[in-house]
Each structure stands twice: as structure tokens, then as C-alpha cells.
C-alpha positions as CSV (number, residue, x, y, z in Angstrom):
1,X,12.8,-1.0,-19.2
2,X,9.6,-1.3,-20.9
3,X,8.5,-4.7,-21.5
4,X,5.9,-6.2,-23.7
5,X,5.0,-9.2,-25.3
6,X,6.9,-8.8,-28.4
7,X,10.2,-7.6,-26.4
8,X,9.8,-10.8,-24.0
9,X,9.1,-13.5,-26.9
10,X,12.7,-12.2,-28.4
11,X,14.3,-13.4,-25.0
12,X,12.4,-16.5,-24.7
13,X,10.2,-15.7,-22.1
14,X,6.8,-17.4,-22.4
15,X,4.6,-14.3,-22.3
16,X,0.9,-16.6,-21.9
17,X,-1.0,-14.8,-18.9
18,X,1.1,-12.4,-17.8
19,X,0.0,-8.7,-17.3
20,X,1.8,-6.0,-18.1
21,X,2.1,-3.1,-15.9
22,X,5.2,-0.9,-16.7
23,X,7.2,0.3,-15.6
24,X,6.6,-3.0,-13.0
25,X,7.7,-6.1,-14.0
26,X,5.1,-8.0,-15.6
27,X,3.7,-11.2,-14.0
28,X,1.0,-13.6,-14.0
29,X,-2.5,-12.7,-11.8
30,X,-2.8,-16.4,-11.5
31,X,-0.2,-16.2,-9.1
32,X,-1.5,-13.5,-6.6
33,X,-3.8,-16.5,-4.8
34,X,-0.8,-18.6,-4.2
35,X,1.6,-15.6,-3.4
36,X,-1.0,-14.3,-0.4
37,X,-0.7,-17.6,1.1
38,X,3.4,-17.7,0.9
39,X,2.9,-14.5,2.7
40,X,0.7,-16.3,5.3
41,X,2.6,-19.2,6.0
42,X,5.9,-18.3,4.5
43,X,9.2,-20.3,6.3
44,X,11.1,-19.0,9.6
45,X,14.0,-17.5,7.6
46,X,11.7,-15.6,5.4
47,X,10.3,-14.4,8.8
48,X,13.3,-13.5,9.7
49,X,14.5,-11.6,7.0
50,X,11.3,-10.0,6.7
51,X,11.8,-8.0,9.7
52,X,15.0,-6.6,8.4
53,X,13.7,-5.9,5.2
54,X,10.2,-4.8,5.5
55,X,9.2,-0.9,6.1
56,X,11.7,0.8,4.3
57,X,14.5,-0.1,7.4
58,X,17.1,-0.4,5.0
59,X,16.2,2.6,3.2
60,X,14.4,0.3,0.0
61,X,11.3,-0.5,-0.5
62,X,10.7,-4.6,-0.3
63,X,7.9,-6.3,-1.0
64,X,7.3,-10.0,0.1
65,X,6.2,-13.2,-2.4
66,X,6.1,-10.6,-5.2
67,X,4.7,-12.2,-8.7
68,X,7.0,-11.6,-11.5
69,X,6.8,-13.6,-15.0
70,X,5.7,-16.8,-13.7
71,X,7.6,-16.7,-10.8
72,X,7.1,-16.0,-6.7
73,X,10.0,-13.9,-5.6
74,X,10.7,-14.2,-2.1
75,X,11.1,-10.5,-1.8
76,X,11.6,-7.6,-4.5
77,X,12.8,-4.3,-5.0
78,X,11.3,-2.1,-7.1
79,X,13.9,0.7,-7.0
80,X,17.1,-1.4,-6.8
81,X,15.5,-3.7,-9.7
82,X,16.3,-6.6,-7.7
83,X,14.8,-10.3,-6.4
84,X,15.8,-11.6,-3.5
85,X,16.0,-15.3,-3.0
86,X,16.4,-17.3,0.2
87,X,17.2,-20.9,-0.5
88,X,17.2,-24.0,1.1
89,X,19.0,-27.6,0.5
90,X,16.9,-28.4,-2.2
91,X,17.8,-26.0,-4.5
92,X,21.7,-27.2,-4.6
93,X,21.0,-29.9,-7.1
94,X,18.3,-31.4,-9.0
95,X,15.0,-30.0,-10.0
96,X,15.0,-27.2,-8.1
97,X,18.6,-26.1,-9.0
98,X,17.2,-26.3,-12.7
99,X,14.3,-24.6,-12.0
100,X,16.3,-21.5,-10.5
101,X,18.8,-21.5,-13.1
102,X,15.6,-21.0,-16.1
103,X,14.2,-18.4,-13.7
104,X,17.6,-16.5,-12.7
105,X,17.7,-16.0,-16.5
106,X,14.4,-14.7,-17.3
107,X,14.7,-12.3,-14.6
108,X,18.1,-11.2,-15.4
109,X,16.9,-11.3,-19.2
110,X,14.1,-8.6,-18.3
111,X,16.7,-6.1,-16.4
112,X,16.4,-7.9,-12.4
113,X,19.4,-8.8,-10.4
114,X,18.7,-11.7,-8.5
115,X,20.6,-12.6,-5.2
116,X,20.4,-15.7,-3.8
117,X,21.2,-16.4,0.0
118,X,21.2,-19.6,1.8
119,X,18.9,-20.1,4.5
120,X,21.1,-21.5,7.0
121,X,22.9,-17.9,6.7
122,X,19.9,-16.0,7.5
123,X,19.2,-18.8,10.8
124,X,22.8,-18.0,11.9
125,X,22.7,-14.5,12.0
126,X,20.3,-12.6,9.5
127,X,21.5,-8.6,10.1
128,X,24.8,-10.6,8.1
129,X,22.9,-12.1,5.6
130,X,21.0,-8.9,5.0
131,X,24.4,-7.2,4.9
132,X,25.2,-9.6,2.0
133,X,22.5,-9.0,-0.1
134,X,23.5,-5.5,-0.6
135,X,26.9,-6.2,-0.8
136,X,26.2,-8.5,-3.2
137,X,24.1,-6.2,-5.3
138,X,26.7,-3.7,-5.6
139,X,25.1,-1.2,-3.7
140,X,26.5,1.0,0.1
141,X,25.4,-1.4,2.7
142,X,22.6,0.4,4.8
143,X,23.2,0.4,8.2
144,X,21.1,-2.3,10.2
């Protein structure tokens, strides 16, 4: 989907800052300082899921603390159209829950499938959690 400021305003996306790039998502530069150091010091289950994720073992192409609209996704996949989310307990209620609900719909709004998996499920055992994710997004489960 090609998406520009006009498209974006019509799904009440604030469009302020954010580069467009199609046939990428578009996102806000602002965000690529802060996303470098997510990368750097990102938590243990991101780590962890990381390794299943990262150079193309599942047979995608992930990238890590990806900028999209005004948001950090923990990872994102291009070719599947799809954010990846790994939660902890304070997105369960309050702000946070909020938070993810406004930005599960601006990325679903803009064509994204966002999964979310809890964090304890990736510290139990995270070749299940990556399992998940793809059953979760619809798609043959790679083999991991």
C-alpha cells in the first residue's frame, strides 16, 4: 500500500514528521537515535528472540527496533507486513495497555499485522514463542 500524508490524515494517523518511503512504512527519523540504542541495550527476551529471528533463519527477513509512524517496533517484517511485539506486565493494564491499543490500530490501519507475545513465553522457551508468532500470523510455521 502506498501511503501518504493525505491517505494517513483519513485514518487518523498524525502524519507531523514522518518520512515517507514507499513502499516501507513511513516513520519518524526522530526516532532512529532512540531506536539504535533499544538495539544496544534492548531486554533479555528481545535477546532471545533475536536469535531466532535475525538472519533470515526462519526464512523472513526481520529487522530489530524498526521505526514505524511514531512508533519502535520490537521487530518487523517487511515481506510478511508484520510487527512483532514482545510484552511485559506493564502493558496488561493502564497506560501502557492504552498506549498499545492506539498503536495496534494505526498499524493495522496502514496494512501491518501486529502480534503481540508475552515475555514470560519467550523466557520459558522462545523456539515456542517464535512458533506462535507465525502461527498467529496465519502463515506455515518455518521450521526452527
Amino acid at each position: 500500500m502506498n501511503l501518504d500524508e493525505n491517505i494517513l490524515s483519513k485514518l487518523g494517523i498524525p502524519t507531523e514528521g514522518l518520512l515517507f518511503c514507499n513502499p516501507f512504512p513511513p516513520y519518524n527519523p526522530a526516532l532512529l537515535p532512540l531506536a539504535r540504542e533499544l538495539r544496544t541495550h534492548g531486554t533479555k527476551t528481545e535477546a532471545m528472540m533475536w536469535k531466532i529471528l535475525k538472519n533470515r533463519q526462519t526464512g523472513y527477513l526481520f529487522t530489530r527496533q524498526k521505526p514505524i509512524l511514531n512508533f519502535i517496533a520490537d521487530f518487523y517484517c517487511h515481506e510478511l507486513r508484520a510487527v512483532v511485539e514482545i510484552d511485559g506486565a506493564t502493558h496488561f493494564s493502564g497506560p501502557d495497555h492504552d498506549d498499545d491499543i492506539e498503536r495496534d490500530r494505526q498499524m493495522n490501519a496502514i496494512g501491518l499485522k501486529v502480534v503481540r507475545i508475552i515475555d514470560h513465553q519467550v523466557r520459558q522457551d522462545p523456539i515456542v514463542a517464535a512458533r506462535q508468532i507465525f502461527f498467529d500470523l496465519g502463515i506455515d510455521i518455518p521450521e526452527l
